[in-house]
Steps between C-alpha positions, in 0.01 A plus 500: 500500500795699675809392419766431782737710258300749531431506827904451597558763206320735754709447754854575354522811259807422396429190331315725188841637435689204532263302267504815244840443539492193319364533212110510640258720346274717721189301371679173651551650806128462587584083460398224490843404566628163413847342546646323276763266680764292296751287566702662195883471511793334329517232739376208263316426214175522648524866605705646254190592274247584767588892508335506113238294669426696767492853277261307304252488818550808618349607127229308551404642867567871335249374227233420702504811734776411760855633581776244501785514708799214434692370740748203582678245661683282298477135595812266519583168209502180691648358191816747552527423902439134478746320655693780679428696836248737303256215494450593846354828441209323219193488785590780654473683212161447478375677809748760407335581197172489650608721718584751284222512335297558809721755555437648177146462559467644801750792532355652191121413575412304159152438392516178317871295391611307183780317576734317234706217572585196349710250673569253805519771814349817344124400373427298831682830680205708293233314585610450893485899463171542320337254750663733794389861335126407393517741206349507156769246371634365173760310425709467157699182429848592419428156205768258390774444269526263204628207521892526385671251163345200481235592769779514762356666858751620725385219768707282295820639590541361820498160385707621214771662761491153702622299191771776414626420879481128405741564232176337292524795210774788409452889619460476115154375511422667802572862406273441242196376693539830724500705195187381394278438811381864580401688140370774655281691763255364703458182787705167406255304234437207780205471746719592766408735810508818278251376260291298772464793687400701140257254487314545857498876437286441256256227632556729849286754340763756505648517134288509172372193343750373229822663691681232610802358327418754185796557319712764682561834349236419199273740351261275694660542806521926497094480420450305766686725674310797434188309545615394827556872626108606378410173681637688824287773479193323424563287835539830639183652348296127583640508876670136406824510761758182499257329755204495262721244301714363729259232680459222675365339188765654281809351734361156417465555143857557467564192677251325256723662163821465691441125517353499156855707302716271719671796666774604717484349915629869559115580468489300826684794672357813252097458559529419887656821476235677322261321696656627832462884378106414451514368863412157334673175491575175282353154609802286406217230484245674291828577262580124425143447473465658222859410352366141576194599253638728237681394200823635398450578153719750374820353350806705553810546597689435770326171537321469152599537138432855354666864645217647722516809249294328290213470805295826399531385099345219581183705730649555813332556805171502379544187292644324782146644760269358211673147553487482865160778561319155699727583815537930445313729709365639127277798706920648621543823301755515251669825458238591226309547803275202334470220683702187350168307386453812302788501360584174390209496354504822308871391379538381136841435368589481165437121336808571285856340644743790614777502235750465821308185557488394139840534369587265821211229336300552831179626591310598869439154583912408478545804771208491703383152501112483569371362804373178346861403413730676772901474539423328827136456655627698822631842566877603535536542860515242819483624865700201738430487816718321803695492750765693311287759395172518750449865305539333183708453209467551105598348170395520176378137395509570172860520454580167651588226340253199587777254656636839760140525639589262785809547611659320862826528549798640764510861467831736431446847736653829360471823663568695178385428140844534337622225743225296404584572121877438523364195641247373216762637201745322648320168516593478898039473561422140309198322390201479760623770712344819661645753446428809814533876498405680781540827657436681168105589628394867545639540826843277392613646198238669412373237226712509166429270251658220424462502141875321380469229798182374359593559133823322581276144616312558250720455247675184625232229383620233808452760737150657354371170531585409835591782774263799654627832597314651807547867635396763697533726195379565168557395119500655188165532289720307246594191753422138385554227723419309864545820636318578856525863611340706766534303737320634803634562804800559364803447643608812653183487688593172689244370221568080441701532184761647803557159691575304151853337508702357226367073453170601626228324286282687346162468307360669257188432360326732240183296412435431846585868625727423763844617647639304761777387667493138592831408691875562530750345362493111589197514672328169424118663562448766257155672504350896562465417878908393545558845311281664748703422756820586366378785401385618852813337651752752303287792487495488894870647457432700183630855552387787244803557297643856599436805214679811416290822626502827302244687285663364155193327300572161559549517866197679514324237253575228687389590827184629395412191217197274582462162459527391122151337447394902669705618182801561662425858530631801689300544813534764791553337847145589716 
């Protein structure tokens, strides 16, 4: 086999010196070379430990015959933008980063990639780039944090921060929850999009069985690490690229665990995006088929009862595939370069509890719930469908309360999510209303999410019980609620969600799948085909809202976003 570094390496003579400048031996010079790409930085939790990480790979690729070359671009903390202007720049980020690392890739003509990442943006970033290179690929799971005192998760604080605003406890009290809700490195201990997206790394094929959610920074985690970086040259050596993983089959086995761990609706944009690098797409039907038929099983935070850290204690991914193997595609390779059936069956965990487990008086079945006793008998995720969102909408079922399921009511239109939230803190939306935000799509605001909005209905009980949010934009992994997002067209499109006005009634209907508008306000019919036609009525005068030009990334981000059930991803104009 010739390797393209060689081949490149032929081509520029000065790149011997320049790698010799380095650090590189002579005898690495003749390759394989393999990048190791990192989202390492200071910029949160999740990152701040991936440069020890990332050494520990490039050990393990100099072990096994290859030289390592590390390189990064540091990802951005949702947690630390939410709720300001920098919210804006979350989605973006992601093709950024995936960016880069094609750039990496590319400019200095890699042979095979391990890539380490751990949270919301960055791993779906890393696998949108190993998808688009088609190299020998591994990914390494940047892991999770513990859970903080008491088995606080930093999710929590947003419903903590609402109360302080309510005057409902002292800055007392609440100083001391933030103190104690992040003890130390690694993703936020909730099944959030950092952690869901851990998670589909691993049943993608793409990072090593037993990766996902392992406790960040551990001696567990640096092995894996090094293990990960052999794992890259063996690809290399076995001709496995991305692609060999990265399926048809595989795409709807993540849907099938996705559904099953109860995870984050930002999946809804992440694996479209994946999808659209492997020139494949996602049936929005065949996706709630299967949520219809899975079983959400694993119970954990933000909508369940334990922190999410405690996920690979308690067997993890593979634990979770043995529950729900009747609807996996068990011939998919795993990044063993086994095929899943193989695996599974070849796994054998220990029969003794975990002492993390233990000293919490819980075993496997308290975390991961088998299959013959689920959370819920259906998956996390519902895809509505009407004529306020023809391209479809999503929320995750699983973290609504039974009575908000239905919810009919006159709807409350906001153009920007902190309107909408002075709004719902203030007590000016009431009981049985609908509450709108619009113009925060890709092309609007580029998508932030909308993480205190939802955490502030939430934590009114009248309002959690009654109202629906619906939006053309996105939610936090950690959102509970009746919230609706993705709505698609989205308003600055001319999409339907556009031509809603304040009193309009709305319906929203999770069990029956359906988003519609049914009249306006004192209209005595109300039904799907009176919303039809005020929808076409006002969008016959819609005009496309005017946008600032220049070459800064959000200008450019907008213009070039698809369509969020497309993943909302950066496309060049044909």
């Amino acid at each position: 086999m010739t390797l393209r570094s060689q081949i490149a390496r032929a081509k520029a003579p000065e790149a011997d010196p320049l790698r010799l400048g380095v650090g590189w031996t002579r005898e690495q010079l003749g390759g394989p070379y393999v990048l190791v790409d990192s989202v390492a930085g200071d910029s949160h939790p999740g990152s701040v430990h991936l440069h020890e990480v990332a050494q520990a790979a490039a050990d393990g690729v100099s072990e096994a015959g290859g030289a390592a070359a590390r390189y990064a671009c540091t990802d951005m903390c949702d947690g630390i933008a939410q709720g300001t202007d920098g919210m804006d720049f979350s989605l973006p980020s992601r093709d950024v980063i995936a960016s880069a690392v094609e750039m990496h890739a590319r400019s200095g003509y890699y042979d095979a990639l391990v890539l380490v990442s751990g949270c919301d943006k960055a791993v779906p970033a890393h696998l949108m780039a190993a998808a688009r290179l088609d190299l020998p690929t591994v990914h390494i799971p940047g892991g999770s944090m513990p859970a903080g005192r008491g088995g606080t998760t930093v999710d929590q604080i947003g419903s903590i921060a609402a109360a302080l605003r309510r005057g409902e406890i002292s800055q007392e009290v609440y100083r001391d929850w933030v103190d104690s809700a992040v003890p130390s490195c690694g993703s936020c201990a909730f099944m959030g999009t950092a952690l869901t997206s851990q998670v589909l790394a691993e049943v993608l094929g793409l990072a090593l069985p037993g990766s996902a959610v392992i406790p960040a920074g551990s001696p567990e985690h640096l092995d894996l690490a090094r293990r990960s970086g052999a794992a890259a040259v063996a690809h290399l050596a076995a001709g496995l690229t991305a692609r060999s993983f990265l399926t048809a089959d595989a795409l709807e086995n993540a849907i099938v665990v996705h559904a099953a761990v109860g995870g984050s609706t930002n999946f809804l944009l992440h694996l479209p995006a994946v999808a659209a690098e492997l020139g494949l797409g996602i049936d929005l039907d065949r996706l709630q088929q299967l949520n219809d038929e899975v079983p959400f099983l694993v119970d954990t935070r933000p909508t369940g009862n334990y922190p999410a850290n405690l996920f690979w204690h308690a067997g993890g991914v593979r634990r979770v595939m043995r529950e729900v193997a009747p609807h996996l595609h068990l011939d998919a390779l795993c990044a063993t370069g086994r095929s899943w059936g193989e695996e599974l069956e070849a796994w054998a965990p220990s029969e003794e509890v975990p002492k993390e487990l233990a000293v919490l008086g819980l075993t496997w079945r308290n975390i991961i719930r088998p299959a013959s006793d689920p959370v819920a008998a259906q998956g996390a995720i519902a895809v509505l469908r009407g004529n306020l969102a023809p391209r479809g909408s999503v929320v995750k079922r699983t973290a609504v309360l039974p009575e908000a399921l239905v919810v009919q009511g006159p709807c409350r239109v906001f153009e920007r999510q902190e309107d909408a939230l002075d709004a719902v803190t203030n007590r000016v939306v009431g009981p049985g209303e609908v509450v709108v935000v619009r113009s925060e799509g890709p092309r609007g605001s580029g998508m932030p999410e909308q993480y205190y909005l939802t955490a502030a209905i939430a934590a009114d009980a009248e309002l959690a019980r009654s109202t629906a949010l619906i939006t053309d934009g996105r939610f936090s992994g950690a959102t509970r609620g009746p919230c609706v997002g993705h709505v698609s067209p989205e308003a600055a499109r001319g999409g339907p969600i556009a031509a809603l006005r304040d009193g309009d009634i709305v319906r929203v209907d999770v069990p029956g799948l359906r988003l519609d508008l049914l009249g306006a306000a004192g209209d005595v019919e109300l039904s799907p085909a009176r919303g039809d036609a005020l929808i076409a009525e006002r969008l016959a005068s819609w005009e496309p809202p005017r946008r600032s030009g220049g070459a800064d990334l959000l200008a450019l981000y907008r213009s070039l976003a698809s369509h969020a059930d497309e993943g909302a991803v950066m496309r060049a104009p044909i």
